[in-house]
C-alpha positions in Angstrom: 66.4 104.0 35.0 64.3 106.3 36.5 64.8 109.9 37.4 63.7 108.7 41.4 65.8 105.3 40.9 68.7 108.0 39.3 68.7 110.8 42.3 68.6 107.9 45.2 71.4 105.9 43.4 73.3 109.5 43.4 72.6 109.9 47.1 73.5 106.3 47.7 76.8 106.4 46.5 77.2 110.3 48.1 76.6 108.0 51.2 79.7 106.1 51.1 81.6 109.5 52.0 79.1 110.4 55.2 79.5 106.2 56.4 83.8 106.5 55.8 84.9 110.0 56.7 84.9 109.2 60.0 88.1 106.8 59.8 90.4 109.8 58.2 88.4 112.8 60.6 88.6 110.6 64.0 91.4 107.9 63.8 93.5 109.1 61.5 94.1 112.7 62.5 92.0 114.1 64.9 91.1 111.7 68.1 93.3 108.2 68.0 96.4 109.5 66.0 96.8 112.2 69.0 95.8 110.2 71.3 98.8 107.3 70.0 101.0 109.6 70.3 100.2 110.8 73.6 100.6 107.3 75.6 103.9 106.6 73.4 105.0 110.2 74.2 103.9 109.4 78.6 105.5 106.1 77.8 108.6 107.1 76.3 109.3 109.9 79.2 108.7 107.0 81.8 111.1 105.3 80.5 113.7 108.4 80.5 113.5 110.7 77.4 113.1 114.4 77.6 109.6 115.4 76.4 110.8 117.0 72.7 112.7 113.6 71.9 109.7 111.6 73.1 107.0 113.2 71.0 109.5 112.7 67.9 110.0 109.4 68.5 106.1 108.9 69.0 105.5 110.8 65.3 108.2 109.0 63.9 106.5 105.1 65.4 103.1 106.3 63.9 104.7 107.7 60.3 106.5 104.0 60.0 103.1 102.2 60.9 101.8 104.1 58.1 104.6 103.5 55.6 104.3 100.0 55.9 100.2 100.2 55.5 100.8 102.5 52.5 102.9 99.8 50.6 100.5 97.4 51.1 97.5 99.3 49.1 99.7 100.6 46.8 101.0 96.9 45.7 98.0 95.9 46.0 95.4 98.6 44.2 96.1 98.7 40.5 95.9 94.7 40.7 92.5 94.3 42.4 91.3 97.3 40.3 92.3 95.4 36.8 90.6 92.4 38.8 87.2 93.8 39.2 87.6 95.6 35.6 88.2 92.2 34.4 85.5 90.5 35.9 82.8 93.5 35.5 81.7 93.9 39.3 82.9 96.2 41.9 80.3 95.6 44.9 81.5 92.4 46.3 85.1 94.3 46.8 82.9 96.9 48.1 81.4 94.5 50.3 84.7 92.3 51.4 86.5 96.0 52.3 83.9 97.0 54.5 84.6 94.3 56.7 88.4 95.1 56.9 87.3 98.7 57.6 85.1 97.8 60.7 87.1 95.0 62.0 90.1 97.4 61.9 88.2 100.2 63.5 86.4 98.3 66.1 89.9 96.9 67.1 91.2 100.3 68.6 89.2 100.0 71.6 91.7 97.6 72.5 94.9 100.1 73.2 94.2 101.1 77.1 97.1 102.8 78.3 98.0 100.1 81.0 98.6 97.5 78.2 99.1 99.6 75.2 101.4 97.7 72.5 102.8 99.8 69.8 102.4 97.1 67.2 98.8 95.7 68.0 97.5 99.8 68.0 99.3 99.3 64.5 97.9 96.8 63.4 94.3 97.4 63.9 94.8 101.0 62.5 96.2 99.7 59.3 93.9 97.1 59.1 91.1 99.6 59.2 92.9 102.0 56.9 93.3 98.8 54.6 89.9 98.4 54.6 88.7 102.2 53.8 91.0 103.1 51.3 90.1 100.1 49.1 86.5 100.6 49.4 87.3 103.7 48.4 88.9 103.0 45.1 85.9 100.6 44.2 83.3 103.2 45.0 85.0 105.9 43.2 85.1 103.8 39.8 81.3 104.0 40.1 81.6 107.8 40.0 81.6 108.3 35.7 77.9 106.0 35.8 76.1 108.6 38.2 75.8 111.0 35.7 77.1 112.9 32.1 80.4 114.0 32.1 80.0 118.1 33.0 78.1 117.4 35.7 80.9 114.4 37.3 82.9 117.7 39.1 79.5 118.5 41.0 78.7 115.6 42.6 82.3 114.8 43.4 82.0 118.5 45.0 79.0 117.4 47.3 79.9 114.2 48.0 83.3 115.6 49.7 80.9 117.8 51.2 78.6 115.7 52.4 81.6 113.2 53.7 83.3 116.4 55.5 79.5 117.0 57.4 79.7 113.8 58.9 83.2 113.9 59.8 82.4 117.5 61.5 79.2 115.3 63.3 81.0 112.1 64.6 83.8 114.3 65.9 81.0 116.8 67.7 79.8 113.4 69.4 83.3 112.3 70.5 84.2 115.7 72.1 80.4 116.6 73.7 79.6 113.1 75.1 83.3 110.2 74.7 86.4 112.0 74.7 87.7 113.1 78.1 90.6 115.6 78.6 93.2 115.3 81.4 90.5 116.4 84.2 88.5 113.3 83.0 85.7 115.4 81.8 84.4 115.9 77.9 84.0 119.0 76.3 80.3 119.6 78.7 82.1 119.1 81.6 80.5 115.8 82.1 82.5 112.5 82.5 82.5 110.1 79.9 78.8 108.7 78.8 77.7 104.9 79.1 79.4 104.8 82.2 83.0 104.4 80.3 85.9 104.9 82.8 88.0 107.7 82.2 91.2 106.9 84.2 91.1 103.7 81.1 90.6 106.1 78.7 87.9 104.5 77.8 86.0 107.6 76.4 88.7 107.9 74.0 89.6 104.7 72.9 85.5 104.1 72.3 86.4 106.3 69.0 87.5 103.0 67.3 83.9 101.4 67.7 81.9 104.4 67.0 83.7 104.8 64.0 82.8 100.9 63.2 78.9 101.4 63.7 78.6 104.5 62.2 80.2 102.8 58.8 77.9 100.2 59.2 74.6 101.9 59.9 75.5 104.6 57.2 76.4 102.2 54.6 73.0 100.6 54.5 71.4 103.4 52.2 74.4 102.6 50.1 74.1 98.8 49.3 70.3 99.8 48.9 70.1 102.4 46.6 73.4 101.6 44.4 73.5 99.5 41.7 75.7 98.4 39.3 75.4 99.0 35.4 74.2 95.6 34.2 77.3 93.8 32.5 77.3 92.3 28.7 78.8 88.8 30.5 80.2 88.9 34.1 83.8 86.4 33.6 85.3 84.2 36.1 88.1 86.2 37.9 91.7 85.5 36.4 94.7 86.9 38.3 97.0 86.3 34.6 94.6 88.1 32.6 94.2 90.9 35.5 97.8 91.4 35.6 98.4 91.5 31.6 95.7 93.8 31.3 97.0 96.1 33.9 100.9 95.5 32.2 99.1 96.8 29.1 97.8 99.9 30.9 101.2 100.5 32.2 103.5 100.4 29.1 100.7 102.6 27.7 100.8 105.9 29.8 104.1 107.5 28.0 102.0 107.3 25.4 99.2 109.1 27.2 101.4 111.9 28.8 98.8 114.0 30.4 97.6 111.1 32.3 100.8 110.0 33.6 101.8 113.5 34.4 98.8 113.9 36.5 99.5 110.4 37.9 102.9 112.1 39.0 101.5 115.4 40.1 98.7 113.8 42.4 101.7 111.6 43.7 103.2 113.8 45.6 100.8 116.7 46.5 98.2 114.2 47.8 100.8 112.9 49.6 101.4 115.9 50.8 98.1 116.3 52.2 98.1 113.1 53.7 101.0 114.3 55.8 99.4 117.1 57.0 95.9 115.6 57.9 97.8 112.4 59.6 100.4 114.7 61.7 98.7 117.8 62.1 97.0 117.0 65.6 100.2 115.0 66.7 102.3 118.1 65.7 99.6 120.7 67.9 99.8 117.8 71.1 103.4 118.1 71.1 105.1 121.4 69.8 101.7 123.3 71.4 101.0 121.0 74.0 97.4 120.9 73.2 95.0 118.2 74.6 92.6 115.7 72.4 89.6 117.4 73.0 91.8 120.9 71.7 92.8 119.0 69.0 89.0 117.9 68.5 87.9 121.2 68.4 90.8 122.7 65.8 89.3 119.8 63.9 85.4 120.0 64.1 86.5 123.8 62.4 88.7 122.2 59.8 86.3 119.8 58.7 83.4 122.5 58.6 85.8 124.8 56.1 86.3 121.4 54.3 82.5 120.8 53.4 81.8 124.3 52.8 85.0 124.4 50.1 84.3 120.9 49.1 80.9 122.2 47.8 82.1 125.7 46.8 85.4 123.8 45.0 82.6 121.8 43.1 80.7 124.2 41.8 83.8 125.9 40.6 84.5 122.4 38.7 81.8 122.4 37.2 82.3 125.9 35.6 86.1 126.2 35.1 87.7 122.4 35.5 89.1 120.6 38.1 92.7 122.1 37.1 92.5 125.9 38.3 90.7 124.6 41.7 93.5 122.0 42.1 96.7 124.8 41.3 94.8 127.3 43.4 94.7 125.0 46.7 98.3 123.4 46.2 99.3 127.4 46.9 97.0 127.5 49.4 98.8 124.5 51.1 102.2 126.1 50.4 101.3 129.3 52.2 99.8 127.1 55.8 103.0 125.3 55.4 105.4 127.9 55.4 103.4 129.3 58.5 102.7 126.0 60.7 106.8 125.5 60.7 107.2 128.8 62.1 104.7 128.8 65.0 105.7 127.4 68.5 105.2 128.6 71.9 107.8 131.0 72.0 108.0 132.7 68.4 105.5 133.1 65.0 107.6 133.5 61.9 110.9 134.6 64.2 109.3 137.0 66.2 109.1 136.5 69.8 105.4 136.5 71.3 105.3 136.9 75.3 104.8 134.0 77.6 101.2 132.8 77.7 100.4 134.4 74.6 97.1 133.4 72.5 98.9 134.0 69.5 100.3 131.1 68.7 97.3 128.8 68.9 95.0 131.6 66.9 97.4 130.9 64.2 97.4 127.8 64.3 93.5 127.2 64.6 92.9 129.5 61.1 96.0 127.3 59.5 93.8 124.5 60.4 90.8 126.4 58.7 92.4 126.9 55.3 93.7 123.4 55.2 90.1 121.9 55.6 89.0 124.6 53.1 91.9 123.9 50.8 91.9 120.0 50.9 88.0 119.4 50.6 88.1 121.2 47.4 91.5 119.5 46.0 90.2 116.1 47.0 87.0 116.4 44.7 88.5 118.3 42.3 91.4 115.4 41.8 88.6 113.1 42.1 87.0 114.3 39.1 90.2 115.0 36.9 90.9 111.4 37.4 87.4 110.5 35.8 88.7 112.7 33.2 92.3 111.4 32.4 91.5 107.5 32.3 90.0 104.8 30.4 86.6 104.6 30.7 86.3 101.1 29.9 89.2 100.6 32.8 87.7 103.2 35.4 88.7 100.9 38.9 91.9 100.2 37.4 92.1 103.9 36.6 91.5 104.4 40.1 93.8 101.5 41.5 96.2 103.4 39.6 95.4 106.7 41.2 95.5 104.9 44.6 99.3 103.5 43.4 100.4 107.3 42.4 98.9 107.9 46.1 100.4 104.8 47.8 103.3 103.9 45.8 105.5 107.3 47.7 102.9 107.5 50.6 106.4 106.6 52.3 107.8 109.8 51.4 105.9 111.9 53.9 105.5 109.8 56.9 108.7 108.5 56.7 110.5 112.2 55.8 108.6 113.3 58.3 109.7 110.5 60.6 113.6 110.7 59.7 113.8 114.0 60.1 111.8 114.1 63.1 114.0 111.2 64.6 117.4 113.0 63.3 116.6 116.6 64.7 114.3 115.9 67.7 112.4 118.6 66.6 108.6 118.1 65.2 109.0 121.9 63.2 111.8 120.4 61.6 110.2 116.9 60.6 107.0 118.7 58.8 109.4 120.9 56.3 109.8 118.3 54.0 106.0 118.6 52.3 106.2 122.0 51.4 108.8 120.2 48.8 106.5 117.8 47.7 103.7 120.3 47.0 105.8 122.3 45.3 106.7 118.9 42.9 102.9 117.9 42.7 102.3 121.6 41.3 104.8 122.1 39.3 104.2 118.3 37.4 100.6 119.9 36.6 102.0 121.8 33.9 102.2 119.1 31.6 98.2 117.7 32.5 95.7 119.0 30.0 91.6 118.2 29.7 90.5 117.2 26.3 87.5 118.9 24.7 84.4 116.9 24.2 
């Protein structure tokens, strides 16, 4: 190979980040998960709820949705990963996934307000979300052929990085030219462009197909420029060989503590994460009562201090280990926590702030910073001590295990969140549980250690 063939397969595969990030920066947290829970919440009081109870029971719909989704890949992932292992190929999964991923995505545009079904905005999310995070777990296996081992945390780093920029410049689109805020108007002022109505929310709801084509334009440089390690013999697929292999990988890891410990760690602090990225903007619409495009904004900054950190956090990788830049942004985590559940429009931390005060979203807009800053870098960091902890020979099952570990209690925080949402009626209340399950995730990191080579 090449040094040219080497640097544009690099690029390629960096690519995949730029196409995808748009699914977790737009639908998942930033434009459709608000804007969910803001016709459920409208719904909800039509119907007779109190505002509080209605935003609750809207977080606590979306948290089950994604309960049931998570299940789904996390049966699912170790299996297909000792499939493709098996068989020696990982495009054609790559390939097959994209399709859920766009079919999924370009399904939201159905969800107007007049007609909005709970279930059918479901179901073409998790489609979608299907779709990306098994793409994902293929493309990542291809991470440990890009390039020798001390230099795997770097490109991780800038691939995060570079997947965080494009979040930060789909979003900038939505807000400057689709999204429309309760006066109808985007972020210029202007209504909605292409003549979308924006009584129909159709500048909104257009977030699901842009975040379709933009996968599929930006993938192209991908399925150009990356190419698969030739294979000794390419086999037939075999679901009983797949599923033997994978039983031998299992009754392995106590044998191979490190790696199941970090299995266990990454469990519950990604999950963590997850929680925070997929209710963060719901939690802002309802306990601050911001709008999408506010929400938009707080995330265009989030995602900015996520690529910056994402490439900083590599670098640091590189030089000291994906461990320290992992424990360092758990705490980080820890301390936004502990200060998102305090802030509401009436008090920061227990103190009372005056009516009208500024305070309260300040706060909340620099949480939103360090979070982006924190969980670029601990995504490409975990990304690279996964490379480091598993077989090489069984890399996509290594990763189909790293997606179970993240899918097999993805429950825990959508549905925690959800329960105690539902059993409060309070939003601050449903977000404590994840300070619990980062404080798990970095205390199981005691036990994960990097061999020497």
């Amino acid at each position: 190979m090449t040094e040219n063939v080497a640097k544009r397969r690099v690029w390629g595969w960096m690519m995949f980040d730029w196409a995808s990030q748009p699914y977790a920066t737009l639908l998942l947290t930033f434009i459709f998960g608000p804007y969910f829970a803001e016709v459920v919440t409208q719904s909800l009081m039509d119907g007779g709820l109190e505002r509080p109870a209605a935003a609750a029971q809207a977080q606590a719909y979306w948290g089950y949705g994604l309960t049931i989704t998570g299940l789904a890949i996390a049966f699912l992932a170790p299996v297909l990963g000792a499939l493709a292992d098996g068989a020696g190929r990982r495009m054609p999964w790559i390939r097959l996934f994209s399709v859920f991923y766009v079919v999924g995505a370009a399904g939201l545009w159905f969800t107007a307000p007049e007609n909005f079904s709970v279930p059918v905005a479901l179901l073409f999310f998790g489609i979608g979300l299907f779709g990306a995070e098994f793409a994902t777990i293929f493309t990542n296996a291809l991470l440990p052929t890009l390039g020798p081992r001390d230099q795997i945390g770097r490109i991780s780093g800038s691939g995060w990085a570079l997947g965080y920029s494009g979040g930060v410049i789909a979003l900038a689109l939505m807000l400057l030219f689709l999204a429309e805020n309760a006066d109808g108007v985007t972020l210029l002022g202007n209504p909605p462009a292409l003549g979308l109505d924006a009584a129909a929310r159709e500048g909104t709801r257009s977030v699901g197909p842009l975040t379709a084509v933009w996968y599929a334009v930006f993938m192209i440089p991908f399925f150009l420029w990356v190419k698969e390690p030739p294979v000794a013999q390419e086999t037939r697929i075999r679901l009983g060989d797949a599923l033997r292999d994978l039983w031998k990988t299992l009754s392995s890891l106590p044998n191979n503590p490190s790696f199941l410990a970090y299995l266990t760690s990454s469990m519950f602090y990604r999950d963590a994460l997850n929680g925070l990225y997929t209710f963060g903007g719901i939690y802002a619409l309802g306990v601050l009562g911001w709008s999408v495009v506010e929400i938009g904004v707080f995330g265009i900054m989030a995602a900015i201090t996520g690529a910056i950190f994402a490439w900083i956090g590599g670098r640091a990788d590189q030089r000291f280990g994906p461990r320290p830049v992992i424990i360092t942004s758990i705490i980080a985590h820890l301390i936004v926590c502990a200060l998102i559940v305090s802030i509401s429009r009436e008090s920061v931390m227990g103190i009372p702030v005056p009516e009208g005060s500024n305070l309260p979203d300040i706060l909340f807009f620099v949480s939103g910073g360090v979070i982006g800053a924190a969980g670029g870098a601990l995504q490409s960091a975990s990304r690279t001590m996964l490379v480091l902890q598993a077989n090489p020979a069984r890399m996509t099952e290594g990763f189909g295990l790293y997606a179970l570990a993240g899918k097999a209690t993805s429950f825990l925080a959508p549905a925690a969140i959800a329960v105690a949402s539902d059993l409060s009626g309070s939003q601050r209340v449903g977000i404590l549980p994840l300070i619990a399950l980062f404080l798990i995730g970095l205390i199981l990191l005691r036990w994960v250690k990097i061999e020497k080579h």
